[in-house]
C-alpha positions as CSV (number, residue, x, y, z in Angstrom):
1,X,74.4,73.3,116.6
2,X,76.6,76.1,118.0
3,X,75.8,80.1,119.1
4,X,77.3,80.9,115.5
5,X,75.1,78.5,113.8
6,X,71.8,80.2,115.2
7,X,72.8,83.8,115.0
8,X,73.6,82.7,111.3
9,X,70.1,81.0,111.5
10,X,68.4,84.5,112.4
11,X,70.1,86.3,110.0
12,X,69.3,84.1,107.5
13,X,65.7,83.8,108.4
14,X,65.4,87.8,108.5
15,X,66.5,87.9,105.0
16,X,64.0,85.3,104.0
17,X,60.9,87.2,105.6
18,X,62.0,90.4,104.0
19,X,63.3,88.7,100.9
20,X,66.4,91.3,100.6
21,X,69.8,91.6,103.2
22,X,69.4,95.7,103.0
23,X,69.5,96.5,106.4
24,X,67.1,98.9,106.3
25,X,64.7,97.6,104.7
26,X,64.5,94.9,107.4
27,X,65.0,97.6,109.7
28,X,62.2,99.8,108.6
29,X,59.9,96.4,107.9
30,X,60.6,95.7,111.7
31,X,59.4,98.5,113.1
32,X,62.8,99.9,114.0
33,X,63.6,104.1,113.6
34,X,67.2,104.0,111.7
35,X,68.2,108.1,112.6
36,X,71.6,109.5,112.1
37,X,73.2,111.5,115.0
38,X,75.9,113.2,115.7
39,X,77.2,110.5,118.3
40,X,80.8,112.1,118.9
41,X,83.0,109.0,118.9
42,X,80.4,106.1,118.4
43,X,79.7,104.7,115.2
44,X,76.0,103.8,116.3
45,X,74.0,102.5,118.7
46,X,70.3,100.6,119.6
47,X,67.7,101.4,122.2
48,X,64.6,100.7,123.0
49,X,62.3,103.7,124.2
50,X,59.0,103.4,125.5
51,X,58.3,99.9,123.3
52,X,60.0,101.6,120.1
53,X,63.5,99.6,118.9
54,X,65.9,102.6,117.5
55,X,69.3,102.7,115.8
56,X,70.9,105.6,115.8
57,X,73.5,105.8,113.7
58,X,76.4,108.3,113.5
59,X,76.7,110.8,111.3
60,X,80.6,111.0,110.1
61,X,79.8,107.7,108.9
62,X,80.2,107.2,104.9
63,X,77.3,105.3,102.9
64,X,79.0,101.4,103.2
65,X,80.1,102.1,106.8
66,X,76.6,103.2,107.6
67,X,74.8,100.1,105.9
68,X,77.7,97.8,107.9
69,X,77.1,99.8,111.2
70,X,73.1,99.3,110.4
71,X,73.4,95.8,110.1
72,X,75.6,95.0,113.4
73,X,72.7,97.7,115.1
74,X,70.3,95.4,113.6
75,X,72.0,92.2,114.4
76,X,71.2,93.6,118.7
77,X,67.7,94.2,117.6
78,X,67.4,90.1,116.5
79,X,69.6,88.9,119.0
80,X,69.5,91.3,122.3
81,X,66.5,93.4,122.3
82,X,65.7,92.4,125.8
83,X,68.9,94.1,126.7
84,X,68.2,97.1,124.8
85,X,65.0,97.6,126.6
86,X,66.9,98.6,129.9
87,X,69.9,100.1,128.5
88,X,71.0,101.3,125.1
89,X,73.3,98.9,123.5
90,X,76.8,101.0,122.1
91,X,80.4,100.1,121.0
92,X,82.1,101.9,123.5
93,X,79.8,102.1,127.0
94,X,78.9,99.0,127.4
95,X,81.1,96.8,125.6
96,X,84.4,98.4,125.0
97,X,86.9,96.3,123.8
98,X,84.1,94.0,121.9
99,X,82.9,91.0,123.9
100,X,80.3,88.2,123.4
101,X,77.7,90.6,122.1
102,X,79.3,92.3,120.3
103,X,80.8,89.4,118.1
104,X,77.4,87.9,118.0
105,X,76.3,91.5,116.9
106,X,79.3,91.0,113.7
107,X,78.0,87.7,113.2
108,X,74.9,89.1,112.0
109,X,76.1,91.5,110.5
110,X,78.6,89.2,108.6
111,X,75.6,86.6,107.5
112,X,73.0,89.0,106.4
113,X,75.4,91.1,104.3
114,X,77.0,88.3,102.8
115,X,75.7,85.6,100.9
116,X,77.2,81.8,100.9
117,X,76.8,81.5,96.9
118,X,77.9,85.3,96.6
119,X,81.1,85.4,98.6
120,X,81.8,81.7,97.0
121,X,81.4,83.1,93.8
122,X,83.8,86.3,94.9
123,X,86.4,83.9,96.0
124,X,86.3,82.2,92.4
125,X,86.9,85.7,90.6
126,X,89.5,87.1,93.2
127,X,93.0,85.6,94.5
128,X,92.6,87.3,97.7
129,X,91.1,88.3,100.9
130,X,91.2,92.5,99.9
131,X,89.7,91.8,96.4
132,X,86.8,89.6,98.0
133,X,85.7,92.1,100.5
134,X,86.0,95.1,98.0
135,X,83.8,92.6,95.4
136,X,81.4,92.4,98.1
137,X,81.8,95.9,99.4
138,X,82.6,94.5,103.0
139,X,85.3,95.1,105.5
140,X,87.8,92.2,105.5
141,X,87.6,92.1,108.9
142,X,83.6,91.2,108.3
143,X,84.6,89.0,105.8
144,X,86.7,87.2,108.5
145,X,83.6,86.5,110.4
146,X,81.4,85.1,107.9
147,X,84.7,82.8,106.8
148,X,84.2,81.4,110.5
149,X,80.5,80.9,109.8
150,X,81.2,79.0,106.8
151,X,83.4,77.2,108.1
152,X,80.7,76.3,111.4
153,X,78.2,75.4,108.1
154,X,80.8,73.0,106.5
155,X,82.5,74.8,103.6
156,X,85.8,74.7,103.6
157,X,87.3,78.2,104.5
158,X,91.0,79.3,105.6
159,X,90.4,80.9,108.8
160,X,91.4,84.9,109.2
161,X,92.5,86.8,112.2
162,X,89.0,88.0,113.7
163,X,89.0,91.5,115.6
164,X,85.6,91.6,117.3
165,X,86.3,95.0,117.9
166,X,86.7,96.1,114.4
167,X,83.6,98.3,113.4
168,X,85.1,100.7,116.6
169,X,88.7,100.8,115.2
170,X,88.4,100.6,111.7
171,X,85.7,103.3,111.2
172,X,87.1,105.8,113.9
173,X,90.6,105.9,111.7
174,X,88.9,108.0,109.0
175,X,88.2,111.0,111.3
């Protein structure tokens, strides 16, 4: 099985337990503090402060970017908490220019927002790649990444240029 397959595997599994993909439902269910912050130039960020997981999120941020920016903050909690105990994990300080966590971070993001049978069904209504993530109320970029997870599961799925470092591009454009 590969990394993709597992991080899809806990997103997957945190949606179960929950029974919904809002991201802050699972957040608040988990024990984590969602805040919003005025971060200057970050979107958000997680910590872990004297045994409490946080995600701060930033507050320029409009409702859909804030739920995406929650999940990929909540897809560190699941995957790199242990990290987050001795530093806080960001998209500019200690990644900048994405990386392996930050992808995996996207990966979560990517399953728990997005549904096989729902973005399946989107791809019946629409004849594109714009149409599906607006249907779905994604970024395409996210969109990209779950396409690779499909395609990890066995559904066939034309790949998509990937930008790892999308959430830091694409949401920073707006201000």
């Amino acid at each position: 099985m590969s990394e993709l397959l597992g991080i899809a595997e806990a997103a997957e599994k945190a949606a179960k337990v929950y029974g919904v993909r809002d991201p802050y439902e699972i957040a608040e269910r988990e024990g984590v503090r969602v805040c919003r912050y005025d971060l200057g130039s970050l979107n958000g960020m997680y910590t872990v402060l004297a045994g409490v997981p946080f995600i701060a999120l930033g507050a320029f941020l409009g409702k859909e970017e804030a739920r995406l920016v929650c999940a990929h903050e909540l897809g560190h909690h699941f995957l790199h908490k242990s990290l987050a105990e001795t530093a806080a994990l960001s998209d500019s300080s200690i990644f900048s220019g994405g990386g392996r966590l930050e992808y995996e971070a996207n990966a979560f993001a990517a399953e728990l927002l997005i549904g096989d049978s729902a973005l399946l069904d989107a791809a019946k209504v629409c004849g594109d790649v714009a149409c599906i993530a607006a249907e779905l109320e994604v970024h395409p970029e996210l969109l990209a990444v779950k396409g690779e997870i499909l395609r990890k599961k066995g559904y066939d799925f034309n790949p998509l240029d990937i930008n790892v470092d999308f959430l830091r591009k694409q949401l920073r454009k707006r201000n």
